[in-house]
N, C-alpha and C positions, 0 to 999 in steps of 0.2 A: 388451749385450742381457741382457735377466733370463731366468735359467730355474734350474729347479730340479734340481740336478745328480746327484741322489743317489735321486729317487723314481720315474723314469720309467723303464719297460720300454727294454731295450738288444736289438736285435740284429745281429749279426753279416753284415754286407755287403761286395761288392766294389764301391769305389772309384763304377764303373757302374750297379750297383744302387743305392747312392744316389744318385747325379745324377737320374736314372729318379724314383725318389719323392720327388723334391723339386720335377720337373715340377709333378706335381699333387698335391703336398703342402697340405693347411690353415695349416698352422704348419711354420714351419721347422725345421732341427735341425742340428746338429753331427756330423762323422762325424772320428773318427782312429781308426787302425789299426781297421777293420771294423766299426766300436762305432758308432753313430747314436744322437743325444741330442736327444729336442724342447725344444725352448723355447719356455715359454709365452707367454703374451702379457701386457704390458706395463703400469704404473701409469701412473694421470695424470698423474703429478709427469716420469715416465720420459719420457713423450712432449713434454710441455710443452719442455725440456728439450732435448732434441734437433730438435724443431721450431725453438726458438728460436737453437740452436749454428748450425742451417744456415744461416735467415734471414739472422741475421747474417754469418755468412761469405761467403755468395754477392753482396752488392753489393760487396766489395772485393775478390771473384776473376775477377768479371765479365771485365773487359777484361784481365785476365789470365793467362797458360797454366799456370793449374789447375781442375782440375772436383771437386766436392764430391757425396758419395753416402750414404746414409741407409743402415742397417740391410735393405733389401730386398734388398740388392746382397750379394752372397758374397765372400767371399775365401780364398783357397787360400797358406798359408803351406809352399812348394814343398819348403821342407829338412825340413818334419817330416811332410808328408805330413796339414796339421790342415784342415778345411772349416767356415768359420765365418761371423756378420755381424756386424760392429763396428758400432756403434752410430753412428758418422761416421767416412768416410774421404774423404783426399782425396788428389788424384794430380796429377805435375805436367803438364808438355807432353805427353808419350808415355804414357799411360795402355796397359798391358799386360795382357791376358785371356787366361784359358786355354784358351778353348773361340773360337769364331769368331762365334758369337753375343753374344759380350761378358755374359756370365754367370757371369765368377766370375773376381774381378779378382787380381793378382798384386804387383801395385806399387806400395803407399800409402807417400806422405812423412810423414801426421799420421793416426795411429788415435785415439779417441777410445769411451770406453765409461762409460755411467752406470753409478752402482754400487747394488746390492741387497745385501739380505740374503742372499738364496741365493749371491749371483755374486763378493760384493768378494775375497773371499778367495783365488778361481779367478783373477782379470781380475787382482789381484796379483801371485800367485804363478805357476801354470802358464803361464795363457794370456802374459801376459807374454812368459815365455821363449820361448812359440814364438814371438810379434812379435819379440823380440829378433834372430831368426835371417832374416830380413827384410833384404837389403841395403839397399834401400830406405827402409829405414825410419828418421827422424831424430828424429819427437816421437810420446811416448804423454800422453796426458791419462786421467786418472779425476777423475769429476766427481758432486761427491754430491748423494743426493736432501734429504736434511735438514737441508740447511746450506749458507750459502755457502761452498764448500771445493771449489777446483779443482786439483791436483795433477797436477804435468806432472814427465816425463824427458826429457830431453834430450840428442841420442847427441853426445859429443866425438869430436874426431881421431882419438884412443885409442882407440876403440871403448865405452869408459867412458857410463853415464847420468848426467847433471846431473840431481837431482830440486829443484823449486822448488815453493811453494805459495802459492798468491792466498785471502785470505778475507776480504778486505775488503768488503764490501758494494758501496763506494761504487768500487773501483778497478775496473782493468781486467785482463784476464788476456791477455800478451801470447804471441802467438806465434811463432817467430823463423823455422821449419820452413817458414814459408808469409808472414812478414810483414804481420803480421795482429795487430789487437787485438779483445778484446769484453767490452764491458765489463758486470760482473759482474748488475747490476740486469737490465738486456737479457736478459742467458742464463739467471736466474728470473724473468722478468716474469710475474706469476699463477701463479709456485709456489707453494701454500700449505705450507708446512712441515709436517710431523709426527715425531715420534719412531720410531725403527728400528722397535720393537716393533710401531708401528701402519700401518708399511709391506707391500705383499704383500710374502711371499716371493719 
């Protein structure tokens, strides 16, 4: 999810008081340790993109026990205490929520996050580490706006990430976390490319 990390007013809340303003929040936002962060709203290339990861994904999880969830959906990464929306997640049979309402999920096997200018360096580096603390959790994908360039980790036995990269235009980018392909043209179909520079922030 794109937002700008560094420009937005921060303040200091309980856990409660952000759930509360996120009821009837406009934009969403991130909270760890007291801190709440909006994120703005999204490229065309950013939505294309995610539109199309899901489309794809959902006729081959149809008939089977996994569900696929967009960026509106929350997730709570339990061991760091982080609140955030992955861009695509998916969960297997037992899908797990925090709340009873099912608003703020707990248990993803595949996160999934387009990448920006403002974000690639965060959805790398930090945010990463909190998915890593994820028992759950088995594949990360970042997937860019400017290029076909899909980069996946992959948890081993060892706890260890397998990092692989698709950028073939014409292949497919396989998923092994969910048993699942999609192939590369499909997941840009009507991206038009641009250069970093000429992407929002």
């Amino acid at each position: 999810m794109e937002k700008d990390l560094s420009s937005h007013s921060k303040t200091f809340l309980s856990v409660e008081d952000y759930l509360r303003i996120e009821e009837t929040a406009l934009r969403k936002s991130e909270y760890l340790n007291g801190e709440m962060t909006e994120m703005p709203g999204v490229s065309r290339e950013h939505n294309l993109i995610v539109t199309n990861f899901v489309a794809s994904l959902h006729p081959q999880l149809l008939d089977r026990p996994y569900e696929v969830y967009f960026s509106e959906l929350r997730l709570k990464v339990a061991a760091t205490g982080l609140y955030t929306y992955p861009d695509v997640m998916v969960s297997d049979a037992e899908p797990a929520f925090e709340h009873r309402g099912g608003d703020t999920f707990l248990n993803p096997i595949l996160l999934v996050e387009v990448l920006s200018k403002s974000t690639e360096s965060y959805d790398r580096g930090r945010k990463f580490s909190h998915y890593q603390k994820l028992p759950s959790l088995r594949e990360y994908a970042l997937v860019s706006q400017h290029e076909f360039r899909v980069e996946q980790y992959v948890r081993q036995a060892d706890g260890k990430w397998l990092y692989t990269e698709t950028t073939d235009p014409k292949g497919h980018v396989v998923f092994d976390s969910i048993a699942c392909r999609i192939p590369m043209e499909g997941l840009y179909h009507r991206v038009n490319f641009r250069s970093e520079e000429d992407l929002p922030a």
